[in-house]
C-alpha positions as CSV (number, residue, x, y, z in Angstrom):
1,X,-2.7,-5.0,-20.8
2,X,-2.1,-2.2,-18.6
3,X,-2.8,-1.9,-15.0
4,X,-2.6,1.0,-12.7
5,X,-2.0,1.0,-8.8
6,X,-2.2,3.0,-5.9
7,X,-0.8,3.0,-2.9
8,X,-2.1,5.0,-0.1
9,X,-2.0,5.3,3.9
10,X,-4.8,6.6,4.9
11,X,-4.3,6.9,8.5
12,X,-8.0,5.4,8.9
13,X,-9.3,8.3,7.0
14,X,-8.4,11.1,9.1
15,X,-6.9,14.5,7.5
16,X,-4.9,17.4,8.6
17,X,-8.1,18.7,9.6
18,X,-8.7,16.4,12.1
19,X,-11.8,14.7,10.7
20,X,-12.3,11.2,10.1
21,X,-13.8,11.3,6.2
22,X,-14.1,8.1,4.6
23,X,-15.8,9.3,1.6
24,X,-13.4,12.4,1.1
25,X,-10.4,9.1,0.6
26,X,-12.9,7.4,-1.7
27,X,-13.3,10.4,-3.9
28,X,-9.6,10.6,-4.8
29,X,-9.3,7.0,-5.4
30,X,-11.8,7.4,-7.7
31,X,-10.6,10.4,-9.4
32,X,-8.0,8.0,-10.8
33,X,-10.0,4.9,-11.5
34,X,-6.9,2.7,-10.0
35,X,-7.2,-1.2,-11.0
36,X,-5.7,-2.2,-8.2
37,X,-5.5,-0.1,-4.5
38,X,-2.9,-0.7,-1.6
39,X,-4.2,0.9,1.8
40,X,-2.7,1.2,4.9
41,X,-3.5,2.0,8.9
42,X,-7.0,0.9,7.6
43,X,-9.8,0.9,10.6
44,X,-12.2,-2.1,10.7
45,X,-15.3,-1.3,13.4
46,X,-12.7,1.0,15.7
47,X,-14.5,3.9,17.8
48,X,-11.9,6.6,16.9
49,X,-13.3,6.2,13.3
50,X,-17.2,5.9,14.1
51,X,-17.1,2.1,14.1
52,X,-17.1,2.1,10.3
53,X,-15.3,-1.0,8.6
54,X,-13.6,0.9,6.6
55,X,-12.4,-1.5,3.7
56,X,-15.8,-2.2,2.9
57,X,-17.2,1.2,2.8
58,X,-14.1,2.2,0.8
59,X,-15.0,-0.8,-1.7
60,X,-18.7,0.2,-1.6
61,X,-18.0,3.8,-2.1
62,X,-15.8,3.2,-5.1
63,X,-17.5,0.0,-6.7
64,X,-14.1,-2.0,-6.3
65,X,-14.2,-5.7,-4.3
66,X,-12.3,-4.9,-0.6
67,X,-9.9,-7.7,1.0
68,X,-9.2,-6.5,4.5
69,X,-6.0,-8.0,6.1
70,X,-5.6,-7.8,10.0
71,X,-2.1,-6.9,11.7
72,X,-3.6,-6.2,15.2
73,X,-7.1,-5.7,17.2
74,X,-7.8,-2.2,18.4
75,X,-10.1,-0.9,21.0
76,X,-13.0,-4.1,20.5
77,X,-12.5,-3.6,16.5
78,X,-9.2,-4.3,13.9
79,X,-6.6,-2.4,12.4
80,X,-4.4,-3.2,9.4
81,X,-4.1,-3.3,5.6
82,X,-6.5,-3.6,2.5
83,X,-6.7,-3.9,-1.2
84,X,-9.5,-2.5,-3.6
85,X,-9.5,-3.8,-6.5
86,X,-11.5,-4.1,-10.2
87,X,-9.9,-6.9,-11.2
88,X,-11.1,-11.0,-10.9
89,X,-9.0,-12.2,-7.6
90,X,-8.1,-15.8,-7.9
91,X,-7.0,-16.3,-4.0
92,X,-5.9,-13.7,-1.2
93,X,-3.7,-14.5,2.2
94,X,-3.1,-12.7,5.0
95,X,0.9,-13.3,6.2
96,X,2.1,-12.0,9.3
97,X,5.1,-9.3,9.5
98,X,7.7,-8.9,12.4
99,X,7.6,-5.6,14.2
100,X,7.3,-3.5,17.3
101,X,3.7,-3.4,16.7
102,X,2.7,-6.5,14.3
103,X,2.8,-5.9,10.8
104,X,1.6,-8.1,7.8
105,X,1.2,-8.1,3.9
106,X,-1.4,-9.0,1.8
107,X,-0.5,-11.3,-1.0
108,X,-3.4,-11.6,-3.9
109,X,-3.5,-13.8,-6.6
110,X,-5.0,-12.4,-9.9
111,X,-5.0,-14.0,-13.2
112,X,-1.6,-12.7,-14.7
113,X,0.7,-11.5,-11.7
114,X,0.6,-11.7,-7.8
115,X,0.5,-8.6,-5.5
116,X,1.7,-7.6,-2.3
117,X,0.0,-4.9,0.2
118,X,2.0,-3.8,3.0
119,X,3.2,-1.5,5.6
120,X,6.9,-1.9,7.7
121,X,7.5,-1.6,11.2
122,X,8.1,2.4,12.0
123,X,11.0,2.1,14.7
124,X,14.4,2.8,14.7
125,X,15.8,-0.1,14.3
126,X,15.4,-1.2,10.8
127,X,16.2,-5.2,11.5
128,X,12.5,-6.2,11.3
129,X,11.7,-4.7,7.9
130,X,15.1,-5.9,6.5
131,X,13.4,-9.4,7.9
132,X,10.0,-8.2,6.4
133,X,11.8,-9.0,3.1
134,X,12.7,-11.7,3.6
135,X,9.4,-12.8,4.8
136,X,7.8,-11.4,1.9
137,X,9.8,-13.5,-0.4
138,X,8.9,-16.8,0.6
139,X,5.2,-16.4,-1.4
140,X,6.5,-15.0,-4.3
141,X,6.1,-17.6,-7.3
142,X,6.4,-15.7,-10.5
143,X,5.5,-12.2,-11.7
144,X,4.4,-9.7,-8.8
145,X,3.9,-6.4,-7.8
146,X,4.4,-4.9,-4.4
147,X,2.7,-1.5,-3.1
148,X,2.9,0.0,0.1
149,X,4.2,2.3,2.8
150,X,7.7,0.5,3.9
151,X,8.8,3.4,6.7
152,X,11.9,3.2,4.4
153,X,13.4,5.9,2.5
154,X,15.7,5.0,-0.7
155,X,19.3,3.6,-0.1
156,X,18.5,2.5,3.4
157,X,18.7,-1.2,4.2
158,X,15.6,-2.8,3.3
159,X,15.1,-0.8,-0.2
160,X,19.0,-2.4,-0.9
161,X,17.3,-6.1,0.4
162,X,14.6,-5.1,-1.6
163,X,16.4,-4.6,-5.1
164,X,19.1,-7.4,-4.5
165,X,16.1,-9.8,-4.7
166,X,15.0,-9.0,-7.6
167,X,12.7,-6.1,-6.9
168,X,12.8,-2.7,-9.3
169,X,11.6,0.3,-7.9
170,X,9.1,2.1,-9.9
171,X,10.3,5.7,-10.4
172,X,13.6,5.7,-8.7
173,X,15.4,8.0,-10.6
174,X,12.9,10.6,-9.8
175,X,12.5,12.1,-6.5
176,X,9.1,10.9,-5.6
177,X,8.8,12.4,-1.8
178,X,5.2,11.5,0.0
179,X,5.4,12.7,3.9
180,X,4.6,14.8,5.8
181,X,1.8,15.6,3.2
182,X,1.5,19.2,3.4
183,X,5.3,19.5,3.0
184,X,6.6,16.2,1.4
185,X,10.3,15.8,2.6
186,X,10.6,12.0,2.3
187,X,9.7,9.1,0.0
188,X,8.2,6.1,2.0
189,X,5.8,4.8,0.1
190,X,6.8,2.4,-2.8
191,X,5.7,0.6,-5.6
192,X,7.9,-2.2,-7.2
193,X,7.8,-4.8,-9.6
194,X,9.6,-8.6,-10.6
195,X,11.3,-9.6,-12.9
196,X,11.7,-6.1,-14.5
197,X,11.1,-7.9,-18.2
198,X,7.3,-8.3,-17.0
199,X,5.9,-4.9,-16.6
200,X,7.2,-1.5,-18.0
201,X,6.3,2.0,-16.6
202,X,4.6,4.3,-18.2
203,X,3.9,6.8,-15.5
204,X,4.5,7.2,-12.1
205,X,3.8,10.4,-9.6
206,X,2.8,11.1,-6.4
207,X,-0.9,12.8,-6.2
208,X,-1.0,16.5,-4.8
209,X,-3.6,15.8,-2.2
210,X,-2.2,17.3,1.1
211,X,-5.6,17.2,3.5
212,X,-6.5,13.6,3.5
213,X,-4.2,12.2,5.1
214,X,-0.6,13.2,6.6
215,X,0.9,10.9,3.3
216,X,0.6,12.2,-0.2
217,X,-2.7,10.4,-2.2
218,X,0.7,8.7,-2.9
219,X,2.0,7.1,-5.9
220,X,-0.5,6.4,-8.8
221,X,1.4,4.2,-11.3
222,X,0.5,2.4,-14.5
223,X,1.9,-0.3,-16.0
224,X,2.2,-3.1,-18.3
225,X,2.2,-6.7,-17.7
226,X,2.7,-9.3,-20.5
């Protein structure tokens, strides 16, 4: 069956204009009627973003069931990652991520394959995402997909930890750039797959959408898994 993902930070819904539009994000995701969503800087009841919890207007706004996964608490509200999804979820965790500011990754069970949801520390120093990694490893127990920002760009350290556990990249022969998103420059923003016998590719590209957020509406991929 096929199955198509997107990944997206949406920088809790604020654009280059400056204003904070949650239903402008869930337009696009609905434009490409994704199975499966990866979100990140997601707002859940934070003042800068109107005290809106965000997932679940997202998931209301697009008819797809939310899973909102903490990495810190912000200003009397929450701040982290989310899926959307269409499909049946068997089970969903949480798991904590090293980092300047805490991180995390969202593991879901569906029927066929697992899937991780995440965003990687942002400083210098890239020791705590090559850790992330490692982190993220320990759940993985058979065929799984992986979609998020990783504040890595191809050939650094983690995206090597990344493919010498087993992880393909989807699209890494093309040059797939997502930030800044009025310019792109750099590729961030990943999706990947394991083993590489269990899902194939059939098209990959990064969304020209440069107001929503400062990312690129980034990465809409579709798939096989068997």
């Amino acid at each position: 069956a096929q199955v198509r993902i997107l990944s997206y930070n949406i920088k809790h819904c604020q654009g280059m204009d400056g204003k904070v539009d949650v239903a402008r994000i869930a337009a696009v995701i609905r434009s490409v009627e994704p199975d499966i969503v990866a979100l990140q800087e997601v707002d859940q009841i934070v003042p800068r973003s109107g005290g809106v919890p965000q997932a679940e207007e997202l998931g209301r706004l697009t008819g797809l069931k939310a899973i909102f996964g903490r990495t810190i608490d912000l200003d009397g509200g929450q701040y982290g990652n989310a899926v959307l999804t269409a499909l049946p979820v068997v089970r969903w965790t949480n798991h904590p991520l090293p980092g300047s500011e805490p991180r995390g990754v969202i593991e879901v069970q569906f029927e066929q394959f697992q899937f991780f949801a995440t965003h990687l520390d942002a400083g210098r120093d890239e020791r705590p995402r090559v850790e992330s990694v490692a982190a993220i490893e320990r759940p993985v127990k058979g065929p799984a997909l992986m979609a998020g920002d990783l504040n890595s760009v191809p050939g650094s350290d983690p995206i090597r930890a990344l493919s010498a556990a087993g992880w393909s990249i989807a699209g890494e022969d093309r040059n797939l750039l997502t930030i800044p998103s009025r310019a792109p420059a750099r590729q961030l923003d990943f999706i990947l797959f394991r083993p590489a016998n269990a899902f194939r590719v059939i098209q990959i590209r990064v969304l020209d959408e440069p107001v929503a957020s400062d990312h690129r509406f980034l990465l809409f991929s579709q798939g096989y898994y068997q």
